[in-house]
C-alpha positions as protocol buffer text, in pm:
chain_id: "A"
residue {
  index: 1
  type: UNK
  ca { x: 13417 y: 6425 z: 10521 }
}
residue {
  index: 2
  type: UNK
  ca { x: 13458 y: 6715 z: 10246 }
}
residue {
  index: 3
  type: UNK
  ca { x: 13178 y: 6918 z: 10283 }
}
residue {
  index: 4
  type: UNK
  ca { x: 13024 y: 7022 z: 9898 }
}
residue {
  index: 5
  type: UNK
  ca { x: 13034 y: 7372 z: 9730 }
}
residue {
  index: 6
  type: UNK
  ca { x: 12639 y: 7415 z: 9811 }
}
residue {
  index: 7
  type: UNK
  ca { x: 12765 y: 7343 z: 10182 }
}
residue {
  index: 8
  type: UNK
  ca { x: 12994 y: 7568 z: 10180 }
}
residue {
  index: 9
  type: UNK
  ca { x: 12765 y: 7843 z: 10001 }
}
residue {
  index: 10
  type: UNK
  ca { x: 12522 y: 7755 z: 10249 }
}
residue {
  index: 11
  type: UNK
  ca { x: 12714 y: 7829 z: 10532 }
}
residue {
  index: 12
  type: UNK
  ca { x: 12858 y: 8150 z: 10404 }
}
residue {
  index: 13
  type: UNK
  ca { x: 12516 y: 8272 z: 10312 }
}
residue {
  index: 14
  type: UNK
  ca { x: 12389 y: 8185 z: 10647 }
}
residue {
  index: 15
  type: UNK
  ca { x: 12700 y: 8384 z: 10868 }
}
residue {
  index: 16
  type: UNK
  ca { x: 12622 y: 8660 z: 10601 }
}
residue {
  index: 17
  type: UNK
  ca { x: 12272 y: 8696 z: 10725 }
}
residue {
  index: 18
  type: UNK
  ca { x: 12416 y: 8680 z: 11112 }
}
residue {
  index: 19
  type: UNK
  ca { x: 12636 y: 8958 z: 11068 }
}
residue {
  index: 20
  type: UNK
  ca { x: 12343 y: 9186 z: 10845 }
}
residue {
  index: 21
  type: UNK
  ca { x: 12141 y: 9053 z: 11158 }
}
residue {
  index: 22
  type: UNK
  ca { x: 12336 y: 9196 z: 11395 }
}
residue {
  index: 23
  type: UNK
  ca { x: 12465 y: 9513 z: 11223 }
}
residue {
  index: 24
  type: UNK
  ca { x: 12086 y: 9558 z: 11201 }
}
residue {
  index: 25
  type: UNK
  ca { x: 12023 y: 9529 z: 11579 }
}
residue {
  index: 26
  type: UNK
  ca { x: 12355 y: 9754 z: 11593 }
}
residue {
  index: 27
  type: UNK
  ca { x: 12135 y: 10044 z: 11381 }
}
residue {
  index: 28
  type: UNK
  ca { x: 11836 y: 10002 z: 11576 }
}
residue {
  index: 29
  type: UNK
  ca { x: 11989 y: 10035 z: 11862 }
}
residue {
  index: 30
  type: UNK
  ca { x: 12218 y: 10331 z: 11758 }
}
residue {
  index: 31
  type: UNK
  ca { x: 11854 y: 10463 z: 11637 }
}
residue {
  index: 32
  type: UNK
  ca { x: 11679 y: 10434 z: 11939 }
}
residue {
  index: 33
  type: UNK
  ca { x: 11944 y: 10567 z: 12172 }
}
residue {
  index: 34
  type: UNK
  ca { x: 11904 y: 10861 z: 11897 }
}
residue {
  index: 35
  type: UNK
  ca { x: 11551 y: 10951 z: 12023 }
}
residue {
  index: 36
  type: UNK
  ca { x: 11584 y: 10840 z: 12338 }
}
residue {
  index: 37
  type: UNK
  ca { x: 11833 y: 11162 z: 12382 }
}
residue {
  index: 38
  type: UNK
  ca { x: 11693 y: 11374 z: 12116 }
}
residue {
  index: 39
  type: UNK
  ca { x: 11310 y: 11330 z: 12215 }
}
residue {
  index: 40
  type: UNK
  ca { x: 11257 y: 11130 z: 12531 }
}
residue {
  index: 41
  type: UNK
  ca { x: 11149 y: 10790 z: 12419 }
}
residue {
  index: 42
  type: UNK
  ca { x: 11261 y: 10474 z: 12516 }
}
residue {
  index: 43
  type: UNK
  ca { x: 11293 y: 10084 z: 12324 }
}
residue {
  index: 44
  type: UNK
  ca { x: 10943 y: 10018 z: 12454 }
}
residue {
  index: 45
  type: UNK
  ca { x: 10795 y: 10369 z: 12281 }
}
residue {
  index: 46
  type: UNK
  ca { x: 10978 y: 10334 z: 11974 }
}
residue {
  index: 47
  type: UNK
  ca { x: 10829 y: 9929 z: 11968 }
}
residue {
  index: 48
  type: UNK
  ca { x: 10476 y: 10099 z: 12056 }
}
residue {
  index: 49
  type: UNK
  ca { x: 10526 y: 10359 z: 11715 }
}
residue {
  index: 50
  type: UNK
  ca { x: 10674 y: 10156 z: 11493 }
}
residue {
  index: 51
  type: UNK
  ca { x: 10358 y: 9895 z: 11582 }
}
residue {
  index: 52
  type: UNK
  ca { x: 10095 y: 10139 z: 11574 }
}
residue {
  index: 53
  type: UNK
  ca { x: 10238 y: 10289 z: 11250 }
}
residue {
  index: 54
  type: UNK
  ca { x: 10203 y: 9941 z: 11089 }
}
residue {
  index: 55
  type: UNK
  ca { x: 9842 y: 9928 z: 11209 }
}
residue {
  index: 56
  type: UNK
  ca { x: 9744 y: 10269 z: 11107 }
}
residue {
  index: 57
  type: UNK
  ca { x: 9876 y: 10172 z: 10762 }
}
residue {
  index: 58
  type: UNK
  ca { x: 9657 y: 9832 z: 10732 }
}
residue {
  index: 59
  type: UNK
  ca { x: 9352 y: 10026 z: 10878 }
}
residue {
  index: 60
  type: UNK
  ca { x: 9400 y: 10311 z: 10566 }
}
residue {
  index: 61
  type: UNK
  ca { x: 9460 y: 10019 z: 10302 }
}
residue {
  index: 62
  type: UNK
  ca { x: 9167 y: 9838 z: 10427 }
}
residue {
  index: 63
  type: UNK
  ca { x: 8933 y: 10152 z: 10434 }
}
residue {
  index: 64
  type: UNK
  ca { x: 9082 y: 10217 z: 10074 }
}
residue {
  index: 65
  type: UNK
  ca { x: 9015 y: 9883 z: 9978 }
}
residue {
  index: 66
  type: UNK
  ca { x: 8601 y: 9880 z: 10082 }
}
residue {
  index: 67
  type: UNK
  ca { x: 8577 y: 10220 z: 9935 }
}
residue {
  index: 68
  type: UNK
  ca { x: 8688 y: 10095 z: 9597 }
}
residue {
  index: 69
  type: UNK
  ca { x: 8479 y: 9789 z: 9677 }
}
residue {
  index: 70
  type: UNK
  ca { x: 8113 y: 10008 z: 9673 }
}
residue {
  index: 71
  type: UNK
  ca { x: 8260 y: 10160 z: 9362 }
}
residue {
  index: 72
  type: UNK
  ca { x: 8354 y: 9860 z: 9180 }
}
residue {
  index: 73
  type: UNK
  ca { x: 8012 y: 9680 z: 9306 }
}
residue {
  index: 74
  type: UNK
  ca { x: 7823 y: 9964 z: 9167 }
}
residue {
  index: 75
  type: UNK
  ca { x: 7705 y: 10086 z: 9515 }
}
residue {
  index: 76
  type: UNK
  ca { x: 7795 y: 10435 z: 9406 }
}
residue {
  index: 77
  type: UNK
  ca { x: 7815 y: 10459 z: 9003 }
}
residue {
  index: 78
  type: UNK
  ca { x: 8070 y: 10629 z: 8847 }
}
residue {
  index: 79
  type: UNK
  ca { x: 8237 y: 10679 z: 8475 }
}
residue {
  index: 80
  type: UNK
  ca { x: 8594 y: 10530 z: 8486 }
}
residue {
  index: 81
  type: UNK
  ca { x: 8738 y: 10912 z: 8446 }
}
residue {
  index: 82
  type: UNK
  ca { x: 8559 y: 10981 z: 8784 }
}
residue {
  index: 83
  type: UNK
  ca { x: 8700 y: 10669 z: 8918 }
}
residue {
  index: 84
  type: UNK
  ca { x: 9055 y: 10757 z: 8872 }
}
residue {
  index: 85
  type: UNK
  ca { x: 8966 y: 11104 z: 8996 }
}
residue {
  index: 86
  type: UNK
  ca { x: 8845 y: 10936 z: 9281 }
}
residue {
  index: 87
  type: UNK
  ca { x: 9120 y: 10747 z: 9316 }
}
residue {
  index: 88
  type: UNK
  ca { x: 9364 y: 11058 z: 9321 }
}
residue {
  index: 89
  type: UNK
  ca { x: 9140 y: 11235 z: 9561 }
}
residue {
  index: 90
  type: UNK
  ca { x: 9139 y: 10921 z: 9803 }
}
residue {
  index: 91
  type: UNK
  ca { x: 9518 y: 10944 z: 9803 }
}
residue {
  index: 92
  type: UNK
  ca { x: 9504 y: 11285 z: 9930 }
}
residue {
  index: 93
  type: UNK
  ca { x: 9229 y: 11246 z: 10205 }
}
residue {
  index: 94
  type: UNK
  ca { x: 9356 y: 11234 z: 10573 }
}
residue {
  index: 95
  type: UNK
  ca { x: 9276 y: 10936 z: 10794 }
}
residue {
  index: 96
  type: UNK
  ca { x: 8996 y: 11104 z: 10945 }
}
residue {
  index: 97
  type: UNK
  ca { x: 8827 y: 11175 z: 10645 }
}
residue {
  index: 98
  type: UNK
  ca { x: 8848 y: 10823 z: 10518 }
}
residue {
  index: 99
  type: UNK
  ca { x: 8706 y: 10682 z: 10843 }
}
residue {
  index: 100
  type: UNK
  ca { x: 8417 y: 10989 z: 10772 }
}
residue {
  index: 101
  type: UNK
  ca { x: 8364 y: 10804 z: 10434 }
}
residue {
  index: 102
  type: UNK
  ca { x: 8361 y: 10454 z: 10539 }
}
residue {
  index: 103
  type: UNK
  ca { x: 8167 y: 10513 z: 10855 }
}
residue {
  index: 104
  type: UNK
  ca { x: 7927 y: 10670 z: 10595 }
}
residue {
  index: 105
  type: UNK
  ca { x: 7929 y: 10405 z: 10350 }
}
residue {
  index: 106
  type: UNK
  ca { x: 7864 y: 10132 z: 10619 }
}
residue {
  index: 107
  type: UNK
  ca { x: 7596 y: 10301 z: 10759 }
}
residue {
  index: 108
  type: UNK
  ca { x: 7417 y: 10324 z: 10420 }
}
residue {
  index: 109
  type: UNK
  ca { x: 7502 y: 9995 z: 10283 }
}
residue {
  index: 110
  type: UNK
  ca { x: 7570 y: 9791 z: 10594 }
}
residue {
  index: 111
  type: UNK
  ca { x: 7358 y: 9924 z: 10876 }
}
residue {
  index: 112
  type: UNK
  ca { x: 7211 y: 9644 z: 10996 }
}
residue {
  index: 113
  type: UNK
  ca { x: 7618 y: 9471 z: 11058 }
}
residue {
  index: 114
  type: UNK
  ca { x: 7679 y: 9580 z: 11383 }
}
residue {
  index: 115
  type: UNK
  ca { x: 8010 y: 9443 z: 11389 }
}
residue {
  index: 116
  type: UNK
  ca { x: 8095 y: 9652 z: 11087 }
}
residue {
  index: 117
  type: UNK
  ca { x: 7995 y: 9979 z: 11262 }
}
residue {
  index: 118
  type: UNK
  ca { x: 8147 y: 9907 z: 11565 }
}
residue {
  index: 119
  type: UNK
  ca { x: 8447 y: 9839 z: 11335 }
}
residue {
  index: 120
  type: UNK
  ca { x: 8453 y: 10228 z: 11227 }
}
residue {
  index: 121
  type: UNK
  ca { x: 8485 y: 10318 z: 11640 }
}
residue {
  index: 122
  type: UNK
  ca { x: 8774 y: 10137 z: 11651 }
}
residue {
  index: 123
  type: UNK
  ca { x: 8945 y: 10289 z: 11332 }
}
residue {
  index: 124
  type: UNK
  ca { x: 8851 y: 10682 z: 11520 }
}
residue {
  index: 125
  type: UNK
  ca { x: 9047 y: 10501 z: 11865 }
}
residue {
  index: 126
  type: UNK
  ca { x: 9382 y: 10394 z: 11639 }
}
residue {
  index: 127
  type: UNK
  ca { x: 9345 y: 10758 z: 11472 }
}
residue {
  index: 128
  type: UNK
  ca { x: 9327 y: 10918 z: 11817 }
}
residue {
  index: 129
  type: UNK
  ca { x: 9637 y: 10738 z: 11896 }
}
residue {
  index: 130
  type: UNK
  ca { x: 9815 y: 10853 z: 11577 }
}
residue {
  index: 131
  type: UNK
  ca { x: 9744 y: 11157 z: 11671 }
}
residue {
  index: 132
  type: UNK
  ca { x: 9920 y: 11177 z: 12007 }
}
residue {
  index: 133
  type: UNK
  ca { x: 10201 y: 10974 z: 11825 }
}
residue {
  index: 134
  type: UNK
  ca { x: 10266 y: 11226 z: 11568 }
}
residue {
  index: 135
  type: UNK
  ca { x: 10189 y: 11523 z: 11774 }
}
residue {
  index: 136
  type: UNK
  ca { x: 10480 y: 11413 z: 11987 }
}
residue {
  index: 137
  type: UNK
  ca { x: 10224 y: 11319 z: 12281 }
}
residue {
  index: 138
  type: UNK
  ca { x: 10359 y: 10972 z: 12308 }
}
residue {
  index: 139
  type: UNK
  ca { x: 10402 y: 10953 z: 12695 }
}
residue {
  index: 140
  type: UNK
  ca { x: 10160 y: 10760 z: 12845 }
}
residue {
  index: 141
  type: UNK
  ca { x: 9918 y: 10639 z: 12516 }
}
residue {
  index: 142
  type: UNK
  ca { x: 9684 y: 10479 z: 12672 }
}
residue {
  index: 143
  type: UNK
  ca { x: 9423 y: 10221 z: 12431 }
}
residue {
  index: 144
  type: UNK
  ca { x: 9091 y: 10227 z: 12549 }
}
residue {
  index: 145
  type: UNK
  ca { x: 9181 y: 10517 z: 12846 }
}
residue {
  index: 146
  type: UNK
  ca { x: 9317 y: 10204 z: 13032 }
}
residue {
  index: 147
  type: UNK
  ca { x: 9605 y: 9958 z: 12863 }
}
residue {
  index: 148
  type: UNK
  ca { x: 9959 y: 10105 z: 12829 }
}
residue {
  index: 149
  type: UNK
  ca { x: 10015 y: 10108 z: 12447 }
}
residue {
  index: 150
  type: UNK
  ca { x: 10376 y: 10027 z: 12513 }
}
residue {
  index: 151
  type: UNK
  ca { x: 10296 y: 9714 z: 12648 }
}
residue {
  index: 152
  type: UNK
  ca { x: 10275 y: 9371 z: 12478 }
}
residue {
  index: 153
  type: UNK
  ca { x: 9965 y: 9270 z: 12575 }
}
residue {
  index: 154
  type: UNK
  ca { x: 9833 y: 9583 z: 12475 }
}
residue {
  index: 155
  type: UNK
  ca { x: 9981 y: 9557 z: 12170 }
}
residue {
  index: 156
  type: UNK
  ca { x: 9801 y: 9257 z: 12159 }
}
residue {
  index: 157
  type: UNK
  ca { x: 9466 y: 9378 z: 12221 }
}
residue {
  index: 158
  type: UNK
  ca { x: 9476 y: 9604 z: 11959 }
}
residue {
  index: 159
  type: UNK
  ca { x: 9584 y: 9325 z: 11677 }
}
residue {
  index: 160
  type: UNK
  ca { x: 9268 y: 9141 z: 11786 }
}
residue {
  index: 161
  type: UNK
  ca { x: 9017 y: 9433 z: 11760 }
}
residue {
  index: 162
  type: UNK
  ca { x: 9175 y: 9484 z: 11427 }
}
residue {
  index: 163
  type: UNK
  ca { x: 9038 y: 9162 z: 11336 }
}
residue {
  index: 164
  type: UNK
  ca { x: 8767 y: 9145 z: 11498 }
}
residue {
  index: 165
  type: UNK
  ca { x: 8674 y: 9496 z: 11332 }
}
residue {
  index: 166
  type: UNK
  ca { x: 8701 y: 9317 z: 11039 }
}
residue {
  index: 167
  type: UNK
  ca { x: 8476 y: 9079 z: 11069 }
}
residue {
  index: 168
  type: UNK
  ca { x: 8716 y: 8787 z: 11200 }
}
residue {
  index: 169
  type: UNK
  ca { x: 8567 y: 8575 z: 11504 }
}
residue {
  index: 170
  type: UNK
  ca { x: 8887 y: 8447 z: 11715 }
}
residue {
  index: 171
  type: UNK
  ca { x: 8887 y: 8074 z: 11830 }
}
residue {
  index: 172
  type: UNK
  ca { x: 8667 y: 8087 z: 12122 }
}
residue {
  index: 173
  type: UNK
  ca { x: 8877 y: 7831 z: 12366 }
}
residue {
  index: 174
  type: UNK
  ca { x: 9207 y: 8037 z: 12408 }
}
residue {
  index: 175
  type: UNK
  ca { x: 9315 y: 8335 z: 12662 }
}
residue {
  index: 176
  type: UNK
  ca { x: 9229 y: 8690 z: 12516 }
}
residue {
  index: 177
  type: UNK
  ca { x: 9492 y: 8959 z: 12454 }
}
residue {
  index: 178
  type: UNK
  ca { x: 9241 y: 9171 z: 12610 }
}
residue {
  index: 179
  type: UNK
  ca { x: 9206 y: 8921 z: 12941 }
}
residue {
  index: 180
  type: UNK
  ca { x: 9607 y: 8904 z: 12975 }
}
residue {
  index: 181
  type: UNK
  ca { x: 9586 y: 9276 z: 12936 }
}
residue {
  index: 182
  type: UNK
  ca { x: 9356 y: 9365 z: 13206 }
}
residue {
  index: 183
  type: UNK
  ca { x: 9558 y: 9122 z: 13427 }
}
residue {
  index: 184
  type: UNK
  ca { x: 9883 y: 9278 z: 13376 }
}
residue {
  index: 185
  type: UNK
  ca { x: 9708 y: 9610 z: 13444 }
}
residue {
  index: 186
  type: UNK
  ca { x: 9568 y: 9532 z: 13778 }
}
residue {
  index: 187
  type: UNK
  ca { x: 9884 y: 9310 z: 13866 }
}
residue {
  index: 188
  type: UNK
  ca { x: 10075 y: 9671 z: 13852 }
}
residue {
  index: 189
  type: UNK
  ca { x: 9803 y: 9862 z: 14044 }
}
């Protein structure tokens, strides 16, 4: 049987997106080999930054995001010209002093959400990470003092604190990142 045109597109498009697929894992690889020489990191670190760079992003746009939230809700009144001043100066804040700002703002507005607070603590643990990250102290990253942060399961852990320092409750009835976690770490002790 003749197979149509929009067959035959199809399967052209789809051996395209093989071969981009694997000339992608070809650059990757090519990349990691790169610092693996250059700086001393491995597949597993690179996975670990790469991750943890992801995170650190959400955790800025979400801090961003309340912070414009009090603002828009009136929680802290300002003209629109201040606004988009304080906009601008937000930009140019470092993570640390956005974490100062929301910790701040929680504490005023929120104090009595402990879940919120506890949030903040985990936003100063990913910064302390990004800092070893991008101060080249990468061996050995350790989340919470204890879990490898090159490992999966720490990996994770740390995707599930996100949430949870968001405000999300996990489904109660399945296996924690954070229980798989701790058993990897004392199954390599």
């Amino acid at each position: 049987m003749a197979k149509s045109s929009l067959e035959k597109l199809s399967e052209k498009a789809r051996d395209s997106l093989a071969i981009e697929a694997q000339l992608n894992d070809k650059f990757e690889a090519e990349i990691i080999e790169f610092f693996s020489k250059s700086i001393g990191i491995d597949e597993a670190d690179y996975k670990a930054i790469n991750f943890v760079s992801m995170l650190i992003f959400f955790c800025e746009k979400n801090i961003e995001k309340v912070c414009a939230d009090f603002i828009k809700r009136g929680a802290i009144v300002v003209t629109p010209q201040v606004n988009g001043m304080m906009e601008y100066a937000f930009e140019e804040l470092t993570f640390t002093q956005k974490i100062n700002i929301y910790e701040k703002l929680l504490k005023k507005y929120f104090s009595e959400n402990k879940k919120l607070i506890k949030g903040a603590s985990f936003y100063r643990e990913i910064n302390a990470i990004r800092n070893k990250i991008f101060h080249c102290k990468f061996k050995d990253i350790r989340y919470r003092k204890k879990y490898a942060i090159t490992e999966y399961e720490t990996r994770k852990m740390l995707l599930e604190d996100m949430i949870k320092a968001h405000g999300i409750e996990l489904p109660k009835d399945r296996k924690s990142a954070r229980e798989l976690a701790a058993q990897e770490y004392k199954r390599k002790k």
